[in-house]
C-alpha positions as CSV (number, residue, x, y, z in Angstrom):
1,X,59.7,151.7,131.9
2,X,61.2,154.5,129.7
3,X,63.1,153.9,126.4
4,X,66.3,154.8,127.7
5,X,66.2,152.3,130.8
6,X,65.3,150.0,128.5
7,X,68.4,150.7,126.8
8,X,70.7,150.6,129.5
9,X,69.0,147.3,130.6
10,X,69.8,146.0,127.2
11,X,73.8,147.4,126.9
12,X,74.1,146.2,130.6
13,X,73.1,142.4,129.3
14,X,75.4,142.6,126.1
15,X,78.3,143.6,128.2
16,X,77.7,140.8,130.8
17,X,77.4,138.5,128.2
18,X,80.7,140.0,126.0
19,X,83.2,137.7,127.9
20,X,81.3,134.5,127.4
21,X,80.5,134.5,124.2
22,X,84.4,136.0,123.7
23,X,85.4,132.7,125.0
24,X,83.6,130.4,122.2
25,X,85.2,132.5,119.6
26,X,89.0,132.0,120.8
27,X,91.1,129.1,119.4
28,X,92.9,127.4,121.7
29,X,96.9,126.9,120.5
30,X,99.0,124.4,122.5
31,X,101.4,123.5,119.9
32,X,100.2,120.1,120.2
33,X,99.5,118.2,117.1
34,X,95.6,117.1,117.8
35,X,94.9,114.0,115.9
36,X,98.3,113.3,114.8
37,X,98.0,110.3,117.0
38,X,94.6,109.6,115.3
39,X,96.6,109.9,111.2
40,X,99.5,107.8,112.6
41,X,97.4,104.9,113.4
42,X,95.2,105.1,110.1
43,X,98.4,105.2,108.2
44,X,100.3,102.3,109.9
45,X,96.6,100.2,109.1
46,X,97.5,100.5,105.6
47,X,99.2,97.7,104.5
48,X,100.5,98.2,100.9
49,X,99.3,101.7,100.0
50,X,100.1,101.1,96.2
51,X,97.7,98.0,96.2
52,X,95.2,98.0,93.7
53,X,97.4,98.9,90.4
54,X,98.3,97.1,87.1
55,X,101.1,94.8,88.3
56,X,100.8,91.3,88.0
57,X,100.1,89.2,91.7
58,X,103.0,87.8,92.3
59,X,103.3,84.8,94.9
60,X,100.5,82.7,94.3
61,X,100.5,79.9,92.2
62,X,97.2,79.2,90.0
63,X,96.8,75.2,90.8
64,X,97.3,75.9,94.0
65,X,94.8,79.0,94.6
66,X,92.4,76.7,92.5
67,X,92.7,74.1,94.9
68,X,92.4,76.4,97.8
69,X,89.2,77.7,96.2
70,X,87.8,74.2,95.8
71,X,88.9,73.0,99.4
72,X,86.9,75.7,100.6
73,X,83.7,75.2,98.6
74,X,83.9,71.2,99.2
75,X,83.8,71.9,103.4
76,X,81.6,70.4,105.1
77,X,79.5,72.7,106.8
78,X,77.8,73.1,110.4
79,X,74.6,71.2,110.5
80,X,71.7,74.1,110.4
81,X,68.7,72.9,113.1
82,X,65.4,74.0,111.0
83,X,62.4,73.8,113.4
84,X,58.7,73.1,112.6
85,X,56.7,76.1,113.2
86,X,52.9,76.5,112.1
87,X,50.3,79.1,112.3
88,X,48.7,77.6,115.5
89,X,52.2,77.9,117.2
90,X,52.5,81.5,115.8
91,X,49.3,83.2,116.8
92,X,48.5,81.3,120.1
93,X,49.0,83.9,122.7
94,X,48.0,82.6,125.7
95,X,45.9,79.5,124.8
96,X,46.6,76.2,124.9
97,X,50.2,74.3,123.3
């Protein structure tokens, strides 16, 4: 094969392949606002977007919060099963129990 049919073989590729690699490089515009939808929903999770600054809490009274807090801590809590297990129990694979 000669230089210039390997030329022609080469040009005729690139020009096959113009229009699809044309198509990855064009933006599709619909006027649609993609992920608007997505912002909208981020923005209506957040609650108080102020929160956070140097003004006082207001609304909670300090006995009762400290009450609350001590409530809490005094619950009784769900009775944890702790099982025996030994190194016989652990490493017998396939002997006896």
């Amino acid at each position: 094969m000669n230089i210039r049919t390997a030329l022609l073989a080469v040009l005729a590729a690139i020009l096959a392949a113009a229009p699809l690699l044309a198509g990855c490089a064009s933006e599709h515009r619909s006027g649609v606002g993609f992920g608007d939808s997505t912002r909208t929903a981020l923005a209506a999770q957040t609650l108080d977007p102020l929160a956070g600054g140097d003004a006082p809490v207001e609304g909670l009274d300090g006995k009762w919060a400290a009450t609350a807090m001590k409530n809490y801590q005094e619950a009784p809590q769900p009775a944890r099963e702790v099982k025996a297990v030994n190194l016989q129990s652990l490493f017998n694979v396939g002997g006896k129990k």
